[in-house]
C-alpha positions in Angstrom: 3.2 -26.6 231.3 2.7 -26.3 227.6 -1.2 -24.3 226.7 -2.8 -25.1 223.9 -5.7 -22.8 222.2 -8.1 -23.9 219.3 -11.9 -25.0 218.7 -10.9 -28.3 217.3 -11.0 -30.6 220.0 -9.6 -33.1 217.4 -6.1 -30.8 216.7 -5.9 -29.8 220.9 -5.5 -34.1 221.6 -3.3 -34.4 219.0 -0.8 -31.7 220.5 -1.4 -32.7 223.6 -1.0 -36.5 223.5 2.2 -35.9 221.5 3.8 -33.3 224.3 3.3 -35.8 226.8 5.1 -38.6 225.2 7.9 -36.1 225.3 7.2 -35.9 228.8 5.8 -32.3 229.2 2.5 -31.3 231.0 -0.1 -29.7 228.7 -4.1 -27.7 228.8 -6.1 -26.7 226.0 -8.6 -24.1 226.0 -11.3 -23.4 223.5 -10.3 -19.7 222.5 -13.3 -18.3 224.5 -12.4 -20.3 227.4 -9.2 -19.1 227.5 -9.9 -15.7 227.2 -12.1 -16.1 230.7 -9.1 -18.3 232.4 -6.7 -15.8 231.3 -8.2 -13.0 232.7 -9.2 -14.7 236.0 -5.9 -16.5 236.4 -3.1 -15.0 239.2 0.7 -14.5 238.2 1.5 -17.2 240.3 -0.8 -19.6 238.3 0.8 -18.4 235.1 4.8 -18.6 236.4 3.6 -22.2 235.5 3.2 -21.5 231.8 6.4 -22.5 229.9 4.4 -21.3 226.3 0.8 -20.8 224.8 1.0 -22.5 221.4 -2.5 -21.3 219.1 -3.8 -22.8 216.4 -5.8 -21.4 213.4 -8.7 -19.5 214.8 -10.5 -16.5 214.5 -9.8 -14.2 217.5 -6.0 -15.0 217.3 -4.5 -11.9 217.0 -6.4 -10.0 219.5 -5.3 -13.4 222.0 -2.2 -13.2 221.1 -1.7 -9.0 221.9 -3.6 -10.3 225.2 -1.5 -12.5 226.3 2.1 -9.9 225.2 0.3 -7.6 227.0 0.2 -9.6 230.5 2.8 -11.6 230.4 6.8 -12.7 228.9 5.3 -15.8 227.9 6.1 -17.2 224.7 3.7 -17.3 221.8 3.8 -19.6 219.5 1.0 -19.8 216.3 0.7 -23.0 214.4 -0.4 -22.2 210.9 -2.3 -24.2 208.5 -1.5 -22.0 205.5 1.6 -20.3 204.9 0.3 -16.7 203.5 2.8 -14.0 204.0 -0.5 -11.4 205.4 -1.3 -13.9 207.8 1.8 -13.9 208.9 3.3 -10.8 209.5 -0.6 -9.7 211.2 0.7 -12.5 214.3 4.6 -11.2 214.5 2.3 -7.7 214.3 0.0 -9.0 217.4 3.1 -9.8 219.0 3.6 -13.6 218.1 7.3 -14.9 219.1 7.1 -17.2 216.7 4.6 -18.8 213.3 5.2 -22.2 212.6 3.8 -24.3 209.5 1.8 -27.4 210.4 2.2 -30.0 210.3 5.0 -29.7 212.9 6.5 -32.5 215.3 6.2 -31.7 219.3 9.9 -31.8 220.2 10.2 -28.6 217.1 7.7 -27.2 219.6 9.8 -28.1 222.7 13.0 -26.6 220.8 11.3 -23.4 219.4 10.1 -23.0 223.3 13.5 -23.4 224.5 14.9 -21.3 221.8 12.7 -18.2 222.3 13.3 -18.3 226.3 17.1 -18.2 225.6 16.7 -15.1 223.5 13.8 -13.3 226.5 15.8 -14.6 229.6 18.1 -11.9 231.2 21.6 -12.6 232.5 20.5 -12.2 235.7 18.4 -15.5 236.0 21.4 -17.6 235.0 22.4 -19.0 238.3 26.3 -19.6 238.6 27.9 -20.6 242.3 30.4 -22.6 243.2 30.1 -25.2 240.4 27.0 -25.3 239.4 25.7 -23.4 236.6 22.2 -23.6 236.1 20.3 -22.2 232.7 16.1 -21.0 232.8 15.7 -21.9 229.2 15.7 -25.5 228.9 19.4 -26.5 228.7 20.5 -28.7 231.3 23.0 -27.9 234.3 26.6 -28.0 234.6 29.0 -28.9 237.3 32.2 -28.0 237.0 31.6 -27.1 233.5 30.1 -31.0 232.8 26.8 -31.0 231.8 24.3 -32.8 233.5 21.8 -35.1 231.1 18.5 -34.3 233.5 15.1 -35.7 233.0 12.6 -33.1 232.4 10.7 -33.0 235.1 14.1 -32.9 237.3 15.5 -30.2 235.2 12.4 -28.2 235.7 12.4 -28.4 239.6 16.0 -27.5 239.8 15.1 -24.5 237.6 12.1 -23.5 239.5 14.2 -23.9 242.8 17.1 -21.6 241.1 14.5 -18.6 240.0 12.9 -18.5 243.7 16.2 -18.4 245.0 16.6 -16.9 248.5 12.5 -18.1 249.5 11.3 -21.4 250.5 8.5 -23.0 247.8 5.7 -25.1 248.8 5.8 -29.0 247.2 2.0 -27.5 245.8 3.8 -25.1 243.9 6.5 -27.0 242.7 4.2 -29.3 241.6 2.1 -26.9 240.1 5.4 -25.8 238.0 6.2 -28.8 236.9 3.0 -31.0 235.9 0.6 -27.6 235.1 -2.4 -26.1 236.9 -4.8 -29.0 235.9 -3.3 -32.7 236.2 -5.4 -34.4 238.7 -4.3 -38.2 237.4 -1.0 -37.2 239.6 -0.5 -37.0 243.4 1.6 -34.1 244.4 3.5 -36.5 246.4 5.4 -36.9 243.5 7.4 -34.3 244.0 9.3 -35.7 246.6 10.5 -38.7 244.3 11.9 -36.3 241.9 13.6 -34.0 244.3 15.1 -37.5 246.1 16.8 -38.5 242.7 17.9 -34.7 241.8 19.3 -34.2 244.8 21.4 -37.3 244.9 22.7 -36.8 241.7 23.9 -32.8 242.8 25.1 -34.0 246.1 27.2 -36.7 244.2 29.2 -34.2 241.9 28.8 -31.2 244.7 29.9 -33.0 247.5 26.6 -31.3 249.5 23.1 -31.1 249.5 22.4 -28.4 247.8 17.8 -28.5 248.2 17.5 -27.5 251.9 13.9 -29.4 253.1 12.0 -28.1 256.3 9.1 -29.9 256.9 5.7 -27.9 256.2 8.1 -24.8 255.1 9.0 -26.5 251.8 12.6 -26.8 249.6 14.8 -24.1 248.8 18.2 -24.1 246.6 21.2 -23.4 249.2 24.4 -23.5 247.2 28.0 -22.9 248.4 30.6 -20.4 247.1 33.4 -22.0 245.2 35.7 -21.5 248.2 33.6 -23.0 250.7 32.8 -26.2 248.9 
């Protein structure tokens, strides 16, 4: 889930209906009704915040060091005008990135994806037997093919791979993958998406590799290379 911030209920729908043609799950905030969300939100509400993206306002800088000061979470400022103060005050707030508008939502979507490769440790890369799966937006490979995903699939498969080891609840997958605030979509929908991942894994794996136990949830059990 993509957040957007600005008083201009005018710029927030523009953002947000063009993020969800490219298939990604948005909320925008007024910058005062962010700043009371924010603070009143739980980590595991915000592990379902891909980026905040903040348009031209006047308390940006000070919700941009809030937000660096919570969270990992990328950053991202739209600008209307390109002045060089301006600027350099957000990478000083601790902005990951400024961007000129007029810009198109899949620069977004790549400048997200960019800045996550650059944050995400080693660590999180998840390589086992085969399958090598990424946390910044690139898809999966098997057997060093890559895997063309849909979004939402790649997202689950993702989420699965950085709870590794713990069972997740369908609520918080869903949560993860559609944002905090969708109520036009039943979380049953989950389970169609993990149906068509996992048929696509097992088909190149050779196993299942989402382990389901009914009301305990889905967790990622993937074999060593010798024991596939």
């Amino acid at each position: 889930m993509i957040i957007i911030v600005d008083d201009r209920t005018d710029v927030t729908d523009a953002y947000r209906s063009s993020l969800g043609r490219e298939g990604v799950s948005t909320a925008s905030f007024t910058p005062h009704d962010f700043e009371g969300w924010f603070h009143s939100t739980s980590g595991p509400n915000l592990s379902a915040v891909e980026a905040f993206v903040l348009g031209d306002f006047e308390t940006r800088e000070m919700i941009t060091r809030n937000i660096k000061a919570r969270s990992e979470i990328p950053a991202i400022a739209l600008n209307d005008a390109p002045r060089l103060e301006n600027i350099l005050k957000l990478f000083a707030a601790g902005a990951d990135d400024v961007v000129r508008k007029p810009v198109h939502a899949r620069e977004i979507i790549a400048r997200i994806a960019a800045i996550r490769r650059r944050h995400t440790p080693p660590a999180r890369l998840i390589d086992t037997g085969g399958l090598r799966i990424h946390s910044d937006g690139r898809d999966p490979e098997i057997n060093g093919e890559t895997i063309i995903l849909p979004r939402r699939e790649r997202r689950i498969l993702e989420f699965l791979a950085a709870n590794r080891g713990r069972r997740v609840s369908r609520t918080q997958i869903f949560n993860a993958v559609y944002g905090l605030f969708d109520e036009e979509v039943e979380e049953s929908v989950v389970e169609s998406h993990i149906s068509k991942l996992r048929k696509k894994l097992r088909s190149m794996l050779g196993y299942d590799p989402i382990d389901t136990k009914r009301y305990l949830g889905y967790q990622l059990v993937l074999r060593s290379a010798q024991a596939a």
